[in-house]
N, CA and C atoms as a LAMMPS dump frame, in Angstrom:
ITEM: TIMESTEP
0
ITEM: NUMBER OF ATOMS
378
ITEM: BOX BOUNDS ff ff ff
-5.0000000000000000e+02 5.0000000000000000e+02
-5.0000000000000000e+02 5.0000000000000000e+02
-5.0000000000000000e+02 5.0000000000000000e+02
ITEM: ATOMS id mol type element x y z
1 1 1 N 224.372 354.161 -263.773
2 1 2 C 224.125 353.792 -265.167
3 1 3 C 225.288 354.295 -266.014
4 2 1 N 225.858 353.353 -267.179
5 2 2 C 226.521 354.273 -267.789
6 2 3 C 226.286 354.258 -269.367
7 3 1 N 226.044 355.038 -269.342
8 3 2 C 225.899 355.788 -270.929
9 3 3 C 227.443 355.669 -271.937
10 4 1 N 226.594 355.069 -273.031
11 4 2 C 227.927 355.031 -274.162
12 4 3 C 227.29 355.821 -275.187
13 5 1 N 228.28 356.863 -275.739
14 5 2 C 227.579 357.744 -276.776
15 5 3 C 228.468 357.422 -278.418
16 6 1 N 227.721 356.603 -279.111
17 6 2 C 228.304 356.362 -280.523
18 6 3 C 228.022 357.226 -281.641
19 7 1 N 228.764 357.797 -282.199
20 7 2 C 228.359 359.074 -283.047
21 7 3 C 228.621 358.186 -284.66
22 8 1 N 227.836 358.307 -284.816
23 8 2 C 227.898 357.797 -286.802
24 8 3 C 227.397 358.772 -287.331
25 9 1 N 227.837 358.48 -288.727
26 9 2 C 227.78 358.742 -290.111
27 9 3 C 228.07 358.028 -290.924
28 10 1 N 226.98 357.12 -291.558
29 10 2 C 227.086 356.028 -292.609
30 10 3 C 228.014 354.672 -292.007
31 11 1 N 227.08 353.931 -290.83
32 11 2 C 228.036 353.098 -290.059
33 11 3 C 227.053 351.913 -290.385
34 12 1 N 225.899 351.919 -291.001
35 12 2 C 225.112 350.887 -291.422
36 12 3 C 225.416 349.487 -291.251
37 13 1 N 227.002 349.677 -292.196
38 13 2 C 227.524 348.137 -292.095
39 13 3 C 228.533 347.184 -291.13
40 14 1 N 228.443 348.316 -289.918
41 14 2 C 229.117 347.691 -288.716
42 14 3 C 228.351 347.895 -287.125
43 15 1 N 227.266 348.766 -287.145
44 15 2 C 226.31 349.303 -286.347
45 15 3 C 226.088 348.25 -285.266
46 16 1 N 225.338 347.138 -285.911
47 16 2 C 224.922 346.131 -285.172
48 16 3 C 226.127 345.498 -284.501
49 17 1 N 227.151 344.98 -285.288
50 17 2 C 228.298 344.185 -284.706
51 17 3 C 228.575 345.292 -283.503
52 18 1 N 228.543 346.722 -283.659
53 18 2 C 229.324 347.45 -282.301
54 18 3 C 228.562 347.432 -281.256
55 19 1 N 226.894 347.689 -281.225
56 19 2 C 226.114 347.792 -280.573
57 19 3 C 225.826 346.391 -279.452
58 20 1 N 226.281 344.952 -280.356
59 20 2 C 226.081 343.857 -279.751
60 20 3 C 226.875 343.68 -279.081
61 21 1 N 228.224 343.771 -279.393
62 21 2 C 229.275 343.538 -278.576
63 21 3 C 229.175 344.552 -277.459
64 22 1 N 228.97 345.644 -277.546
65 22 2 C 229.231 346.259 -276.078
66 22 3 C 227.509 346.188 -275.329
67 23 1 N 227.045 345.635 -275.463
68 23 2 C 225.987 345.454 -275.112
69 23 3 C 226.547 343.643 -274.056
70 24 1 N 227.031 343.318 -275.174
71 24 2 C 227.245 341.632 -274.6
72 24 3 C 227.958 341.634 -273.184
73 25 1 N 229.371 343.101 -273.741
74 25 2 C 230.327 343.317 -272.799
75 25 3 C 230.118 343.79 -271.191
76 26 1 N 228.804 344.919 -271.518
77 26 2 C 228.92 345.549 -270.241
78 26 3 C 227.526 344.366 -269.808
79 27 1 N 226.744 343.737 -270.286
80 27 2 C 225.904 342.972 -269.721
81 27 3 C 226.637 341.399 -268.943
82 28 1 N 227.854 341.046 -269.218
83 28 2 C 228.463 340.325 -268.699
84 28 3 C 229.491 340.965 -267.512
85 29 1 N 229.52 342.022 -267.649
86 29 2 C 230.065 342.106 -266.286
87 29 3 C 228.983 343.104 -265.445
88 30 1 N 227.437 342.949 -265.562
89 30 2 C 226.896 343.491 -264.819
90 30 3 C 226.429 344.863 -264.637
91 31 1 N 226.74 345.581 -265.529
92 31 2 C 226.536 347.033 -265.68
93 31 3 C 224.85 347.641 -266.147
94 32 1 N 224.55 348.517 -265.323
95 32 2 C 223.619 348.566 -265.967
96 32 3 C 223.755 349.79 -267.157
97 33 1 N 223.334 349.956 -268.093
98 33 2 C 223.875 350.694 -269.228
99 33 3 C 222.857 350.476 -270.25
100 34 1 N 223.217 351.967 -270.875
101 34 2 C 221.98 352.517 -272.246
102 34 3 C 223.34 352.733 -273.489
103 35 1 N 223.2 352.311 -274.45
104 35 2 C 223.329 353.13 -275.599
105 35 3 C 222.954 353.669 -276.481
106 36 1 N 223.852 355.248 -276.723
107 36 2 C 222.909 356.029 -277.296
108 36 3 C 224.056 356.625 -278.73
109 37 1 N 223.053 356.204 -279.859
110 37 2 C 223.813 356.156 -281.072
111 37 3 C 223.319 357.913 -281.661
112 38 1 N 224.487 358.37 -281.943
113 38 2 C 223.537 359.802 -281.977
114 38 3 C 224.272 359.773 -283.938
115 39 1 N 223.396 360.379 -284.994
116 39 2 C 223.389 360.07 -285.957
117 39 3 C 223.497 361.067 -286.718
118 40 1 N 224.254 361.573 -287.501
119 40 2 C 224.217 362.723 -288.092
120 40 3 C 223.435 362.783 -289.725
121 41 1 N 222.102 362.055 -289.566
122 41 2 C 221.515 362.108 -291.132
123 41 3 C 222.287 361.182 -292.316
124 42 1 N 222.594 359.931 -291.485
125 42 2 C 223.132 358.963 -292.237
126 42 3 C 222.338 358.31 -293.577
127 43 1 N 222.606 358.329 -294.55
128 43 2 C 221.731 357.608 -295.942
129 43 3 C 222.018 356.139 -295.903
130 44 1 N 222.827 355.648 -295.461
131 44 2 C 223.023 353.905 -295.676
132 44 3 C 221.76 353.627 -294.704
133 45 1 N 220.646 353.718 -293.757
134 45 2 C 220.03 353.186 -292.835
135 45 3 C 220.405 352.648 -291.513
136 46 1 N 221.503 353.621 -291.342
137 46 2 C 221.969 353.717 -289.661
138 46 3 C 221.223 353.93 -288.506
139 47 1 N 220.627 354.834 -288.687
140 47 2 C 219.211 355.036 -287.522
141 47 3 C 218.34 353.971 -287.68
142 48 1 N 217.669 353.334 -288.555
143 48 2 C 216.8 352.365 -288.875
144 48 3 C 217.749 351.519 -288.115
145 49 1 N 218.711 350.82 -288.205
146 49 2 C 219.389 349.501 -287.984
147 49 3 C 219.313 349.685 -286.474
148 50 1 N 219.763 350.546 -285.786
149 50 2 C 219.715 350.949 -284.666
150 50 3 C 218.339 350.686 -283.902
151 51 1 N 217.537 351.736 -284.599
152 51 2 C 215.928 351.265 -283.871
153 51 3 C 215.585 350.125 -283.836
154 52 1 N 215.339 349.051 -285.275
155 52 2 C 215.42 347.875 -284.911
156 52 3 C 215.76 346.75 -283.879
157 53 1 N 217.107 347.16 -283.45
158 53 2 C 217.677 346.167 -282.207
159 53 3 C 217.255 346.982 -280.876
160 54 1 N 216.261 348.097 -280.614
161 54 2 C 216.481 348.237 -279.223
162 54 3 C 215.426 346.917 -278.976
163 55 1 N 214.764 346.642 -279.346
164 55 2 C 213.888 345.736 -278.211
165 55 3 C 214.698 344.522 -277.848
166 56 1 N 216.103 344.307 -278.287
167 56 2 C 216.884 343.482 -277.894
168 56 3 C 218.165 344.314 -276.777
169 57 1 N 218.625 345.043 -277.36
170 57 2 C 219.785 346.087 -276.499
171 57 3 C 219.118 347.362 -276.185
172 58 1 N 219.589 348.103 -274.938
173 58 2 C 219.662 348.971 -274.763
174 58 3 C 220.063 350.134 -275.139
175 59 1 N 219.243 350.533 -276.596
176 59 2 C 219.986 351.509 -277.467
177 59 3 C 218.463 352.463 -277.853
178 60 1 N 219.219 353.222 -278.183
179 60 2 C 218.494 354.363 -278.928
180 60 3 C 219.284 355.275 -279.58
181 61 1 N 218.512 356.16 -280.322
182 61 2 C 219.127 356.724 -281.67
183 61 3 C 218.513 358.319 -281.532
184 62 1 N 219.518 359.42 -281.556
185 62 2 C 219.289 360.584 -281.786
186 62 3 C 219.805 360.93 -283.234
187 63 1 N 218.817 361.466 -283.566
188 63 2 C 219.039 361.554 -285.345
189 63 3 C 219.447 363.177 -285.649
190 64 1 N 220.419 363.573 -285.899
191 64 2 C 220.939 364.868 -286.301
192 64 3 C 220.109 365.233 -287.756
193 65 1 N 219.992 366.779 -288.46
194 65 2 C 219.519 366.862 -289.696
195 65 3 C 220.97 367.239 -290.846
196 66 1 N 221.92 366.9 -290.311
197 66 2 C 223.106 367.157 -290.92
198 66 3 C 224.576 366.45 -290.115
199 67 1 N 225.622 366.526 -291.131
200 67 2 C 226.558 366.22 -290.663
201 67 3 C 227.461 367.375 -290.038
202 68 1 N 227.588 366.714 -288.7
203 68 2 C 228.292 367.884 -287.572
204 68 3 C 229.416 366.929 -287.451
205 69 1 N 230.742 368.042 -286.363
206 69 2 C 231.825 367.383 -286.461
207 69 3 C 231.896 366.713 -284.953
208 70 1 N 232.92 365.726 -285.121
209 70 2 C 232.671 365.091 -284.265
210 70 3 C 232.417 364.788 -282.875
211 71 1 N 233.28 366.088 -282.082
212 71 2 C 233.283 366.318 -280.642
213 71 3 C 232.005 366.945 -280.177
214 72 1 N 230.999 367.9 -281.03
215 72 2 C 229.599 368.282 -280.699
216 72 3 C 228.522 367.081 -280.962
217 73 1 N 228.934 366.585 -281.914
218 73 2 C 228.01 365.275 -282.187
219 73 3 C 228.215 364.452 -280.296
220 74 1 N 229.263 363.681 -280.028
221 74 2 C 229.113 363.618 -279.165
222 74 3 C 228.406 364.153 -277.768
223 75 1 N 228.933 365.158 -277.881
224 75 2 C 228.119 366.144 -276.561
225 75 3 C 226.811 366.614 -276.581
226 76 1 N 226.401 366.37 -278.017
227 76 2 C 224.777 366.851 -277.834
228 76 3 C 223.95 366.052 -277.113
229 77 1 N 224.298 365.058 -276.719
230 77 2 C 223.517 363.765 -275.771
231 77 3 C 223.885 363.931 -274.443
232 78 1 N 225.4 364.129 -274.393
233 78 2 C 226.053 364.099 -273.483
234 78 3 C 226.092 364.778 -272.38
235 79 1 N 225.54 366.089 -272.72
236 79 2 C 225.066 366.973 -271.508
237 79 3 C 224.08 366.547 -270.717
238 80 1 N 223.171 365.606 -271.005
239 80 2 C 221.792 364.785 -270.589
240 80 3 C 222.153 363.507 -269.568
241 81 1 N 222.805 363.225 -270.08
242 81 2 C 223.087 361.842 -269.529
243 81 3 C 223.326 362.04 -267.978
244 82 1 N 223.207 361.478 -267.117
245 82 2 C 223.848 360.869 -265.684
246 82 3 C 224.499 359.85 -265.752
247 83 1 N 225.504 359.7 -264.516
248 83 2 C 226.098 358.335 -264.238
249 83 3 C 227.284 358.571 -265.076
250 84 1 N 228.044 357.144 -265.476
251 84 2 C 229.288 357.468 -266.215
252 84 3 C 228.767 357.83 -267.824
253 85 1 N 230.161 358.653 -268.302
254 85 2 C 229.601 358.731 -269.479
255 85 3 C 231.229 357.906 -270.58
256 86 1 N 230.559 356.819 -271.822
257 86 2 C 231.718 356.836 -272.635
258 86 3 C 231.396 357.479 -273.901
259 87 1 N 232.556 357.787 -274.564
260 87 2 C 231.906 357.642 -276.22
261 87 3 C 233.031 356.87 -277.07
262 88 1 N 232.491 356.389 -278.095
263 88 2 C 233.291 355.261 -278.623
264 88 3 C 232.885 355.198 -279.904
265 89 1 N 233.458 355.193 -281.055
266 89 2 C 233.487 355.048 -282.507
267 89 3 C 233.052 354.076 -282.466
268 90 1 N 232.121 353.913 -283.863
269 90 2 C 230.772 352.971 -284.283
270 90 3 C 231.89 351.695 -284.954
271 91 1 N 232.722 352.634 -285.596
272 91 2 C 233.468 351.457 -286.485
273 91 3 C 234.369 350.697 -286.102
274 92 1 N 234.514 349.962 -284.982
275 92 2 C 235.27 348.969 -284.218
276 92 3 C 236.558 349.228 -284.588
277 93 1 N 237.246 350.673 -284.249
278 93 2 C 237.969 350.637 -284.003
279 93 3 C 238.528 350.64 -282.607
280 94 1 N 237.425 350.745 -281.564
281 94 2 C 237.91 351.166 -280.355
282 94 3 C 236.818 349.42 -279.82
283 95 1 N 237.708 348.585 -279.304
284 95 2 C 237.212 347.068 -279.182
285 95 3 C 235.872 347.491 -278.093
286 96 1 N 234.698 347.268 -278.246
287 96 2 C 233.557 347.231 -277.766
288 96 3 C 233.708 346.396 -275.946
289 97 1 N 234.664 346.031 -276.055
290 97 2 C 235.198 344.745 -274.88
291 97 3 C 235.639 346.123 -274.062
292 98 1 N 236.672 346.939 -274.379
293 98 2 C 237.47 347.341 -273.341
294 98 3 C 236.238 347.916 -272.479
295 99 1 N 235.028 348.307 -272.968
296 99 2 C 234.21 349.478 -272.185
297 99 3 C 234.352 348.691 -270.967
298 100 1 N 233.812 347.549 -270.418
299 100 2 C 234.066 346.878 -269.168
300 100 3 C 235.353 347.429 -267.864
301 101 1 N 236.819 347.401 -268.422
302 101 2 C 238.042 347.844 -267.957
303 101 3 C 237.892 349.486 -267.706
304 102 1 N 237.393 349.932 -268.515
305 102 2 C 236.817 351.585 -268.112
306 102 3 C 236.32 351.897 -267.268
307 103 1 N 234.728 351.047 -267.374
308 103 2 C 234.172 351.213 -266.338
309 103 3 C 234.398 350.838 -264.721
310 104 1 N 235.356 349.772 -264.927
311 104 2 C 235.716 348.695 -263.525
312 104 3 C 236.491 350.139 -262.752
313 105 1 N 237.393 350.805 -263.781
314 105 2 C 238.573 352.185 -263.451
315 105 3 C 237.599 352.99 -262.683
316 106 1 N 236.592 353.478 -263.303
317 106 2 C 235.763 354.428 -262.854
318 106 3 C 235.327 354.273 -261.606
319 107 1 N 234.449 352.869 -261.594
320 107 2 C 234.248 352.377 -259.996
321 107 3 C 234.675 352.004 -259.074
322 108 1 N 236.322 351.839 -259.452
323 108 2 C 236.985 352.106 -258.336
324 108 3 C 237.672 352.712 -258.55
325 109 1 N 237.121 354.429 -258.736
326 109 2 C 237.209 355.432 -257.747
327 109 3 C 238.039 356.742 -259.121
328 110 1 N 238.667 356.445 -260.061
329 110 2 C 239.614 356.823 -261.176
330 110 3 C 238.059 357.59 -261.204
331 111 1 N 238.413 359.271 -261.576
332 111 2 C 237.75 360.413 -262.031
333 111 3 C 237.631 360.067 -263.685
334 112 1 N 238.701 359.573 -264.415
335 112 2 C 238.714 359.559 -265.861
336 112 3 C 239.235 358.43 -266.171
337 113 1 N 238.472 357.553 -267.088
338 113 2 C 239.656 356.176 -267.742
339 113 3 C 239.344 356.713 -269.2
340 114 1 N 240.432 356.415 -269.982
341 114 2 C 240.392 356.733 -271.121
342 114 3 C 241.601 355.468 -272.078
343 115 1 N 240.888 354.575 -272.85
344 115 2 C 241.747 353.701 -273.434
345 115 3 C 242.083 354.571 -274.873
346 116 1 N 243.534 353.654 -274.533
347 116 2 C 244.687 354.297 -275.794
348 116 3 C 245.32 353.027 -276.313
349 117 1 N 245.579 353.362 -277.484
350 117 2 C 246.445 352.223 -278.323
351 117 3 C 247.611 352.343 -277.965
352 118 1 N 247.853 353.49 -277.414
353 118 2 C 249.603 353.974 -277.092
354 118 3 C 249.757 353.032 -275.523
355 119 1 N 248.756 352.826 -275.115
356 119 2 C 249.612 351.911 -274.014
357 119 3 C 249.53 350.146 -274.116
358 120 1 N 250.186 349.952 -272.874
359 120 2 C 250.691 348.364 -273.314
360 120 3 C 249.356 347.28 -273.138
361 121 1 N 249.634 346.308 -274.343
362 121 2 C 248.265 345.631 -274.473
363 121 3 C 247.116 346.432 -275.593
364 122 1 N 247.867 347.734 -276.085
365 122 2 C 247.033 348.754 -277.171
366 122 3 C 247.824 348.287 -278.294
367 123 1 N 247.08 349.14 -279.465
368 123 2 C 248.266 348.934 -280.755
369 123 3 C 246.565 349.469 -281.761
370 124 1 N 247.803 349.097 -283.343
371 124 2 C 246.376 349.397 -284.406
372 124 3 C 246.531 348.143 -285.365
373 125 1 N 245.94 348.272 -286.044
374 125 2 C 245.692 346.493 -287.173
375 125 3 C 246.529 347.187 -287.952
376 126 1 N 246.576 348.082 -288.138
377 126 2 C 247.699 348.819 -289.638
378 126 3 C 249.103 348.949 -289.057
């Protein structure tokens, strides 16, 4: 199984678009996979938007009572999980597509894949 861990804070207005796409992504190439949106007490209705779509995607929502920084936000799920683990920014900056190429790395046999803009076929919109 592999676990994607999305950490927000006030991601309301891109939540769904990230959640669908990597949902679309790893369900087209076969993966079986959970995502888990972990939330640091967002006010726009980030956790709500989230709960809403699990009965469509494989998501769920850990709701923090404050805003933590970002590398513990991650790991508070992360110690739980089995199987592979990703984590990936809510706000499409990191293309919901590549998770597929990660995972393909992983299963055959790569200890760590980690996508970068710094390599070729990477870059930023700015």
């Amino acid at each position: 199984m592999i676990s994607v861990i999305i950490p927000t804070y006030n991601e309301a207005a891109v939540i769904e678009e990230t959640l669908r796409r990597a949902a679309a992504a790893l369900r087209s190439a076969g993966e079986d996979f959970e995502l888990v949106v972990v939330d640091d007490a967002s006010a726009d209705g980030t956790a709500e938007r989230v709960e809403s779509l699990a009965r469509e995607i494989p998501a769920r929502v850990l709701r923090r009572p404050g805003r933590l920084d970002w590398p513990p936000r991650c790991w508070t799920d992360g110690r739980r999980r089995t199987g592979c683990l990703g984590v990936m920014d809510a706000d499409l900056q990191h293309p919901p597509e590549t998770l597929t190429a990660l995972a393909t790395a992983v299963r055959q046999g790569a200890d760590l894949a980690i996508g970068s803009r710094y390599v070729p076929g990477g870059g930023t919109s700015d």
